[in-house]
PAZALO-764725 format. One line per 8 residues: number of its first residue (from 0); their letters; for each residue y, z, x of C-alpha. Coordinates in nm, 4 decimals, m for minus. Example, Ala and Ser with C-alpha at 12.3 -4.5 7.8 and 13.67 -1.06 7.14 Angstrom:
BEGIN
0	AS	m0.4500,0.7800,1.2300; m0.1060,0.7140,1.3670
END
This chain:
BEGIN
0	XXXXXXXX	0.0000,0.0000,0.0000; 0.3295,m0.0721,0.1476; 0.6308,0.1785,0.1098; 0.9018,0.2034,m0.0857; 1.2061,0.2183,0.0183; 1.5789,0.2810,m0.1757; 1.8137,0.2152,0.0330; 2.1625,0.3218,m0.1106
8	XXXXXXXX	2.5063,0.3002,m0.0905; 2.7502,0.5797,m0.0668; 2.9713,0.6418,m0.3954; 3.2946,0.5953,m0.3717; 3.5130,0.8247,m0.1660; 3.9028,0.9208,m0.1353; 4.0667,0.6975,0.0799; 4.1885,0.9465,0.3058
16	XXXXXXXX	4.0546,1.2829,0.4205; 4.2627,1.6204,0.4471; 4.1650,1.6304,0.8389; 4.2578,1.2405,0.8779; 3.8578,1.2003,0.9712; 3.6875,0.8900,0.8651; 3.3855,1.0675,0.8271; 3.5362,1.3788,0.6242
24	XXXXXXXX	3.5575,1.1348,0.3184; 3.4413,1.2695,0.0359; 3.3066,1.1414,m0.2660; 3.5613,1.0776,m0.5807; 3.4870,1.2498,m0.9269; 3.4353,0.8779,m1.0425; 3.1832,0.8329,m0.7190; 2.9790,1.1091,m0.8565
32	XXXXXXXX	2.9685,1.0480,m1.2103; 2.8719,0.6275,m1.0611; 2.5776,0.8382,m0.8498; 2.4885,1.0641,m1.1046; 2.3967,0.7949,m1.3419; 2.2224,0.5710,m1.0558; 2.0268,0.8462,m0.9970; 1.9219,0.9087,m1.3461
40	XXXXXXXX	1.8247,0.5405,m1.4117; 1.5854,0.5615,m1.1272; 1.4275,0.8777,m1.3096; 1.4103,0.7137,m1.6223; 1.2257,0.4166,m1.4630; 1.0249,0.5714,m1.2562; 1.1278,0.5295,m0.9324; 1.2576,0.8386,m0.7596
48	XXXXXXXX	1.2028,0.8543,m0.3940; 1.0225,1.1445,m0.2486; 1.2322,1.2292,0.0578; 1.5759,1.1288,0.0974; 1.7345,1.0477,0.4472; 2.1446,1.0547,0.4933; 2.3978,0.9101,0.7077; 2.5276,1.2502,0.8675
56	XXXXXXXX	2.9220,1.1260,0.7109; 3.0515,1.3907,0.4167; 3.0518,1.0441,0.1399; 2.7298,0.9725,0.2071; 2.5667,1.3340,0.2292; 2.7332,1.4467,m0.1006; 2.5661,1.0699,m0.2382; 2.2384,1.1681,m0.0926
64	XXXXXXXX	2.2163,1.5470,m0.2441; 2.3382,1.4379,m0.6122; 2.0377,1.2171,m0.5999; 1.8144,1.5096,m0.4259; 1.9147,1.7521,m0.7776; 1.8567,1.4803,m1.0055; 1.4893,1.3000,m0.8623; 1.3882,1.6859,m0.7643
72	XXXXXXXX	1.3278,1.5841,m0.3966; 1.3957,1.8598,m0.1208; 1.7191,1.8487,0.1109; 1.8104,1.5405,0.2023; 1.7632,1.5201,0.6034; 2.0427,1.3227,0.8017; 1.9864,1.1034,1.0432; 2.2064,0.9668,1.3047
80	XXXXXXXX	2.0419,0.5526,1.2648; 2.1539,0.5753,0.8997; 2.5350,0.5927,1.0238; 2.7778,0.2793,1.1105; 2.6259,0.1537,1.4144; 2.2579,0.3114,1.4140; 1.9132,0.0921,1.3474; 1.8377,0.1691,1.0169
88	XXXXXXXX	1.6128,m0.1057,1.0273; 1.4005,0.0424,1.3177; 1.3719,0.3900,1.1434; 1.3024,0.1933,0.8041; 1.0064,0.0502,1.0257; 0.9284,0.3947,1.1733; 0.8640,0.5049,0.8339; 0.6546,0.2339,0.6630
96	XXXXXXXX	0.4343,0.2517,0.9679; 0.3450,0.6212,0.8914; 0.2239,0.7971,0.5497; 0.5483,0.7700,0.3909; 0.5319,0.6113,0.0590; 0.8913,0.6747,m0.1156; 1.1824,0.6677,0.0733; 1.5753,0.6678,0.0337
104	XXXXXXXX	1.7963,0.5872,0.2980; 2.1634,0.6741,0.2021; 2.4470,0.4885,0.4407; 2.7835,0.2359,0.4538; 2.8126,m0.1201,0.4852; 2.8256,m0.2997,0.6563; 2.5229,m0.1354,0.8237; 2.3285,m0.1275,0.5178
112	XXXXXXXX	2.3610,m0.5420,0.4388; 2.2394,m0.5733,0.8356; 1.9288,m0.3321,0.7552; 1.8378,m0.5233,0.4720; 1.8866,m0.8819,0.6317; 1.6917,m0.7399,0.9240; 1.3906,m0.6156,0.7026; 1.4005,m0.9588,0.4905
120	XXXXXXXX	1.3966,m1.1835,0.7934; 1.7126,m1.3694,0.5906; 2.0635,m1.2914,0.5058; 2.1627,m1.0577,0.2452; 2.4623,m1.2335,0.1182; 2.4919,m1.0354,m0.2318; 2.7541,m0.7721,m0.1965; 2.6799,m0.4129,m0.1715
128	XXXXXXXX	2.8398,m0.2512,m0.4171; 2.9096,0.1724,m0.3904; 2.6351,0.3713,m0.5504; 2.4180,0.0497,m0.5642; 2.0325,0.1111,m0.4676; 1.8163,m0.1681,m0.3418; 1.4531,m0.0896,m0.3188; 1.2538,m0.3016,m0.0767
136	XXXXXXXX	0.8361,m0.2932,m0.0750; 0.8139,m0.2711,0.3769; 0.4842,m0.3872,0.5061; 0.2735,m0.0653,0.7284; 0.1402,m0.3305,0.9770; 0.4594,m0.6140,1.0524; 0.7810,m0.3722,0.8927; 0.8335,m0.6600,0.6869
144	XXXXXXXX	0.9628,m0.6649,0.3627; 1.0295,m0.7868,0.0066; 1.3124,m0.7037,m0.2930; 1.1686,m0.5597,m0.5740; 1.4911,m0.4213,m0.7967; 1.8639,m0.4039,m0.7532; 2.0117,m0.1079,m0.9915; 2.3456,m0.2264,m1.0843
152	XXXXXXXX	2.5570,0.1079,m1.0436; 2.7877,m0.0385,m1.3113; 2.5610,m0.1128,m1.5553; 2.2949,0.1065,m1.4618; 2.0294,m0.2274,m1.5236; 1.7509,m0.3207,m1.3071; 1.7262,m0.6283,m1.1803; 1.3479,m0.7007,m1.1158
160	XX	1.2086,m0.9546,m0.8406; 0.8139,m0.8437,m0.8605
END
């Protein structure tokens, strides 16, 4: 069986942090309420990840543990090649290739377009919107991998490819 993986993009955040940090950016009320319901739809069909991996930056923690309360998965676990400028494609690969069978990565873009073009072995030219989750079936044996739903984080639909 090859793993699933979500991989997911931040809510949105202020513009601007209190410290003047990039990566003290925290989420909006609207960037919850768009994460809150992403992370519901994926309950209601089914598809909750069982471990959730973060992008160490405040936007995409807070994104990570709203979906950690609402799937019922432990602490989400950061990890530095889910931030602008790691290899989340590596770790993606990392993962498939052990027992891991539902996994989340929360990040940024562009990072997380590259991760998916890298896994697909073709460009990911859609755009990848905030609080959008693209789950991916990744091969154990090449790290390969395939679309299998888009949640719209507007509309809160599933677009299915298999």
């Amino acid at each position: 069986m090859p793993m699933k993986l979500y991989v997911m993009r931040h809510g949105a955040a202020e513009e601007k942090a209190a410290s003047g940090t990039d990566a003290d950016r925290a989420l909006t009320a609207a960037g919850r309420k768009r994460v809150l319901g992403a992370a519901r739809a994926l309950v209601e069909a089914d598809e909750s990840p069982r471990e959730i991996l973060t992008s160490p930056l405040v936007r995409a923690v807070q994104t990570a543990e709203i979906v950690a309360v609402v799937t019922h998965v432990a602490d989400p676990r950061v990890r530095r090649e889910v931030a602008p400028g790691g290899d989340g494609a590596r770790l993606a690969r990392l993962l498939a290739s052990g027992r891991r069978t539902r996994v989340m990565l929360v990040g940024h873009e562009p990072d997380l377009s590259g991760l998916l073009s890298t896994l697909l072995g073709a460009p990911w030219s859609r755009p990848f919107d905030k609080a959008m989750v693209v789950s991916l079936h990744v091969s154990r044996e090449s790290g390969d991998a395939r679309v299998r739903f888009v949640l719209d984080p507007k509309t809160l639909a599933l677009e299915v490819f298999d």
